[in-house]
Each structure stands twice: as structure tokens, then as C-alpha cells.
PyMOL CGO cylinders between C-alpha atoms (Angstrom):
from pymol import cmd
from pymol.cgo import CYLINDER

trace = [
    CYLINDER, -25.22, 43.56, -35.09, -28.52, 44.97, -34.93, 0.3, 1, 1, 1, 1, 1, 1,
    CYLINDER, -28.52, 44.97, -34.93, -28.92, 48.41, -36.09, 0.3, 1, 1, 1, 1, 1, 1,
    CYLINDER, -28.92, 48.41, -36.09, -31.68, 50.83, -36.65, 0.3, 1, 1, 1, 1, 1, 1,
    CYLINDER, -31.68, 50.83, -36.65, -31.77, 53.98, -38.24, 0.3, 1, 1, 1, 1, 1, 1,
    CYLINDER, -31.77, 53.98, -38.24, -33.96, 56.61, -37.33, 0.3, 1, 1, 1, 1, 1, 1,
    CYLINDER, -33.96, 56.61, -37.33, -34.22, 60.09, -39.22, 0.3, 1, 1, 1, 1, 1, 1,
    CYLINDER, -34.22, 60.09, -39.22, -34.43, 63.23, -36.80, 0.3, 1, 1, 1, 1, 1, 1,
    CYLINDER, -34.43, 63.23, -36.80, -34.32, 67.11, -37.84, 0.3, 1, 1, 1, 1, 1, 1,
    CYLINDER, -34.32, 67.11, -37.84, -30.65, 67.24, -36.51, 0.3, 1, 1, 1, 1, 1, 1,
    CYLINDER, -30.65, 67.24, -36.51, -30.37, 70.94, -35.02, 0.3, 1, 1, 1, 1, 1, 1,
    CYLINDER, -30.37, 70.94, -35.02, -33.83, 72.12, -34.68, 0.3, 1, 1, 1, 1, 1, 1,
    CYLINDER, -33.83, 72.12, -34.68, -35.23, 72.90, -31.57, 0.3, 1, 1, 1, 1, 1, 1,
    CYLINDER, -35.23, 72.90, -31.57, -37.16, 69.33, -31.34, 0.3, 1, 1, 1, 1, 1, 1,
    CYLINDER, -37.16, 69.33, -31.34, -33.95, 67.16, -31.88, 0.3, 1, 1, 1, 1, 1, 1,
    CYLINDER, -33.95, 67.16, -31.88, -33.47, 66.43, -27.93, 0.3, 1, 1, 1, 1, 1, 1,
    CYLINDER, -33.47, 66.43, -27.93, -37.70, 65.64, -27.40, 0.3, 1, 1, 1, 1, 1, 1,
    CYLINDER, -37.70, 65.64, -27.40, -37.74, 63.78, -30.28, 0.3, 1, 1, 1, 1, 1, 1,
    CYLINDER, -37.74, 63.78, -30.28, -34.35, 61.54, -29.70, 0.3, 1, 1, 1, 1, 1, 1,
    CYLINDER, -34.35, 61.54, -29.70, -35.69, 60.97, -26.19, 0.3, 1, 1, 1, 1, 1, 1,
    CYLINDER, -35.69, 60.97, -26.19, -39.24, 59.72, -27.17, 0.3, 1, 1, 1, 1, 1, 1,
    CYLINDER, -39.24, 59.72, -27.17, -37.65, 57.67, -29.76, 0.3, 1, 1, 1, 1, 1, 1,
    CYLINDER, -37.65, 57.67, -29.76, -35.57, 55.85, -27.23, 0.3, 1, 1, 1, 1, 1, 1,
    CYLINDER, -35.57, 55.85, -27.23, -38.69, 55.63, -24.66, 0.3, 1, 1, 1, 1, 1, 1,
    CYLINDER, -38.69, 55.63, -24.66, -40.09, 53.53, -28.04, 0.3, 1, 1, 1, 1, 1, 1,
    CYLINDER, -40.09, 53.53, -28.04, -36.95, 51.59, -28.50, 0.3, 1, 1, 1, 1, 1, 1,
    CYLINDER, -36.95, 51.59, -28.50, -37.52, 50.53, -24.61, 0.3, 1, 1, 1, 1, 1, 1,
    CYLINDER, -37.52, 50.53, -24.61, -40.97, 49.43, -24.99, 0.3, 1, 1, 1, 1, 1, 1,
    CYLINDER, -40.97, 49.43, -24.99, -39.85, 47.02, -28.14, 0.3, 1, 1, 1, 1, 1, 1,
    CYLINDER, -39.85, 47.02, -28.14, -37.40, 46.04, -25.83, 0.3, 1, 1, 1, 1, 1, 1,
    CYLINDER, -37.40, 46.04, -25.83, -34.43, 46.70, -28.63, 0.3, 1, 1, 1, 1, 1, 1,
    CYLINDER, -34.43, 46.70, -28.63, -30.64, 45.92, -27.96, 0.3, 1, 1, 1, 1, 1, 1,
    CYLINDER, -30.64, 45.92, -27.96, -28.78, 47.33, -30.87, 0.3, 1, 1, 1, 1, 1, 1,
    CYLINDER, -28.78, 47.33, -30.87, -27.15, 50.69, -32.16, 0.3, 1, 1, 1, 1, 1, 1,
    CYLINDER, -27.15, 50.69, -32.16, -29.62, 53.65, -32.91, 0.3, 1, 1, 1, 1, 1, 1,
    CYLINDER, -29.62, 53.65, -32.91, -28.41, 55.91, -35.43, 0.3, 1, 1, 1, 1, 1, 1,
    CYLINDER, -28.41, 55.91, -35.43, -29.99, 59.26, -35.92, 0.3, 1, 1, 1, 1, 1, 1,
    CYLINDER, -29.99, 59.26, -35.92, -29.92, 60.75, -39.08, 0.3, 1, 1, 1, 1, 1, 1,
    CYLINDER, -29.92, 60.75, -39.08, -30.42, 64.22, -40.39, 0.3, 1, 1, 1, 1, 1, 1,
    CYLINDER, -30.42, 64.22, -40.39, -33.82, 63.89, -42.17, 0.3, 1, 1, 1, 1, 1, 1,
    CYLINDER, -33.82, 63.89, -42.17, -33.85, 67.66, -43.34, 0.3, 1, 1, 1, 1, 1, 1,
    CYLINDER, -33.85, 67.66, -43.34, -35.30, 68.50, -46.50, 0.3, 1, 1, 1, 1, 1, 1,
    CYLINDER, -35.30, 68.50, -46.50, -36.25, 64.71, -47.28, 0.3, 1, 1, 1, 1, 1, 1,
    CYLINDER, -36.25, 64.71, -47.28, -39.81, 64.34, -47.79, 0.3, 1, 1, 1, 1, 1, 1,
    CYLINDER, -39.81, 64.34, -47.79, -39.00, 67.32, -50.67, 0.3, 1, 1, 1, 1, 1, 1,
    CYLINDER, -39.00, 67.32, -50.67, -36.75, 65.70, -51.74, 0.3, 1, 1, 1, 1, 1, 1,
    CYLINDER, -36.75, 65.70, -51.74, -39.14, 62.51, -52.03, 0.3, 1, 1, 1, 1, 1, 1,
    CYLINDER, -39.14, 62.51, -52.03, -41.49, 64.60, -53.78, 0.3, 1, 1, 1, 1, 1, 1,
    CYLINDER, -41.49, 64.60, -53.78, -38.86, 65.96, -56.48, 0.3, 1, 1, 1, 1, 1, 1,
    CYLINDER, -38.86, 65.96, -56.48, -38.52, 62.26, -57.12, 0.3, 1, 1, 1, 1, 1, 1,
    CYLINDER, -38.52, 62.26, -57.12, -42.06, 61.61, -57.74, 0.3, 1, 1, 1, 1, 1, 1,
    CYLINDER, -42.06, 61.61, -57.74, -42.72, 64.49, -59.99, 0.3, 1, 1, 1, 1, 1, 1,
    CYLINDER, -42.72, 64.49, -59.99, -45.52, 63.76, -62.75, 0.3, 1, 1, 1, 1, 1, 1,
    CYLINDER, -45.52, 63.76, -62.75, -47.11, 60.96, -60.62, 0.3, 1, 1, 1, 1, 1, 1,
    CYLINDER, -47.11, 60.96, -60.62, -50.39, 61.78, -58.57, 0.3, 1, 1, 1, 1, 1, 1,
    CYLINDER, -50.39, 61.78, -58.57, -49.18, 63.81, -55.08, 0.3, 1, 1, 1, 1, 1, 1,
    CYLINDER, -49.18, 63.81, -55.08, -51.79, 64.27, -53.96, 0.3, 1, 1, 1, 1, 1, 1,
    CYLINDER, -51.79, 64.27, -53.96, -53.03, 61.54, -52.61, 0.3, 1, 1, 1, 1, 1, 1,
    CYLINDER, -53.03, 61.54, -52.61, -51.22, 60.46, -48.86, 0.3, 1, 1, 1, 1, 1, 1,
    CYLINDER, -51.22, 60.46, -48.86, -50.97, 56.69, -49.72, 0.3, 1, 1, 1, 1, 1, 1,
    CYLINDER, -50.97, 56.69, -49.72, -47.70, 56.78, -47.96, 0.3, 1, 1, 1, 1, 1, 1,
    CYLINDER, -47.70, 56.78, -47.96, -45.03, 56.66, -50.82, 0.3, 1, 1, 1, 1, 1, 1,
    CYLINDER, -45.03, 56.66, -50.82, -43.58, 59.80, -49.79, 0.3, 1, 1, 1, 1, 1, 1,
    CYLINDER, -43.58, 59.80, -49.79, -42.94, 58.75, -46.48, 0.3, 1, 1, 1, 1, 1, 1,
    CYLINDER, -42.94, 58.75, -46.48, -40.98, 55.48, -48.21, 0.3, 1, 1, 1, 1, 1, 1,
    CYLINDER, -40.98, 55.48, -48.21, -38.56, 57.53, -50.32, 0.3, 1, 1, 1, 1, 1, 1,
    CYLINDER, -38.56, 57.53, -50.32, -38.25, 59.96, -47.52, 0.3, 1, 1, 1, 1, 1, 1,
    CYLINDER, -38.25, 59.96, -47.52, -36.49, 57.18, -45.45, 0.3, 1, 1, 1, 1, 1, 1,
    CYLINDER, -36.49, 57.18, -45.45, -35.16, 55.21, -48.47, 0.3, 1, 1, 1, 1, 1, 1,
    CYLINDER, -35.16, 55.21, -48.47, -33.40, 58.63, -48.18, 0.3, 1, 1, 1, 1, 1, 1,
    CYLINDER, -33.40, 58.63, -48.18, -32.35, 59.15, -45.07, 0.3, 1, 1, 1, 1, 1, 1,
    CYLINDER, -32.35, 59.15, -45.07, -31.46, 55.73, -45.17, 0.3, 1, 1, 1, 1, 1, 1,
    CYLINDER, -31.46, 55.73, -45.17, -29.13, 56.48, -48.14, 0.3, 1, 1, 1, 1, 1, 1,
    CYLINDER, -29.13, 56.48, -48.14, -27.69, 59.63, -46.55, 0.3, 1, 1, 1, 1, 1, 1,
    CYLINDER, -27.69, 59.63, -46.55, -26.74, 57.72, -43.26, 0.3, 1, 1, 1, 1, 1, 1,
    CYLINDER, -26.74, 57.72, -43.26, -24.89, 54.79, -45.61, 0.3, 1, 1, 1, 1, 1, 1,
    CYLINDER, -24.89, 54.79, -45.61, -23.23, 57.27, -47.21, 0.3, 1, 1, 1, 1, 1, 1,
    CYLINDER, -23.23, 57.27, -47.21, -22.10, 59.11, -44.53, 0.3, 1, 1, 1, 1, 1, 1,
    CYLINDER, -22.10, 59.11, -44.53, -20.99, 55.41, -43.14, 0.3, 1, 1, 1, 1, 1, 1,
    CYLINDER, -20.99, 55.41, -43.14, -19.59, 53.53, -45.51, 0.3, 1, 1, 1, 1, 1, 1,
    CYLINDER, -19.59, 53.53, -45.51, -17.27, 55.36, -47.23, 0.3, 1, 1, 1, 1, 1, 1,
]
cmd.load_cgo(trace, "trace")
């Protein structure tokens, strides 16, 4: 089964735009599977909590990778128990 999760501010007032250009994306890659949206509040601070003491301020991208090793971890959570 091919699954994909994608993390969306669940409840704000941009949840509908954004789920609807996300699937206008998934139809241009021409995907088949499941797309799971996932509550991404609060993430990329959370991200940064995690990377306290290293350099921050620099925008090489690592806190966008624990942000959705996080929401990614939230939605399994939420999933699999």
C-alpha cells in the first residue's frame, strides 16, 4: 500500500487551501495511494527544542527534517497503537 503523509495546520483557517493544493500536487505526480494529513502544529518548535546548543541559525534545512520526522511520529502514533 502506498501511503504518504503530509503535515497540515489541522484547524486553522488555511487547512482546506492547503489540503486542496496538496492534492492538485499529488495529481501532477500522478500518485495512487492514501494521503494522510497530519496535524503539524507546534512542530518546527518543537524541532528546534531538539536542536538546542547546535547552530540555529543557519536554514540548512535540519529543522524542516525533525519537523516531519515529527509529524511523521505523531501520525504513527496516532496509527499504530
Amino acid at each position: 500500500m502506498d501511503t504518504i503523509v503530509v503535515g497540515v495546520p489541522l484547524g486553522g483557517s488555511s487547512e482546506e487551501e492547503m489540503k486542496r493544493r496538496i492534492a492538485h500536487f499529488m495529481n501532477l505526480v500522478e500518485f495512487e495511494g492514501d494521503v494522510f494529513y497530519q496535524d503539524e502544529a507546534g512542530s518546527s518548535k518543537e524541532a528546534e527544542s531538539l536542536m538546542r546548543g547546535e547552530m540555529k541559525q543557519i536554514r540548512d534545512g535540519r529543522v524542516d527534517s525533525l519537523s516531519a520526522m515529527i509529524i511523521l511520529q505523531r501520525f504513527l502514533r496516532r496509527n499504530m497503537l
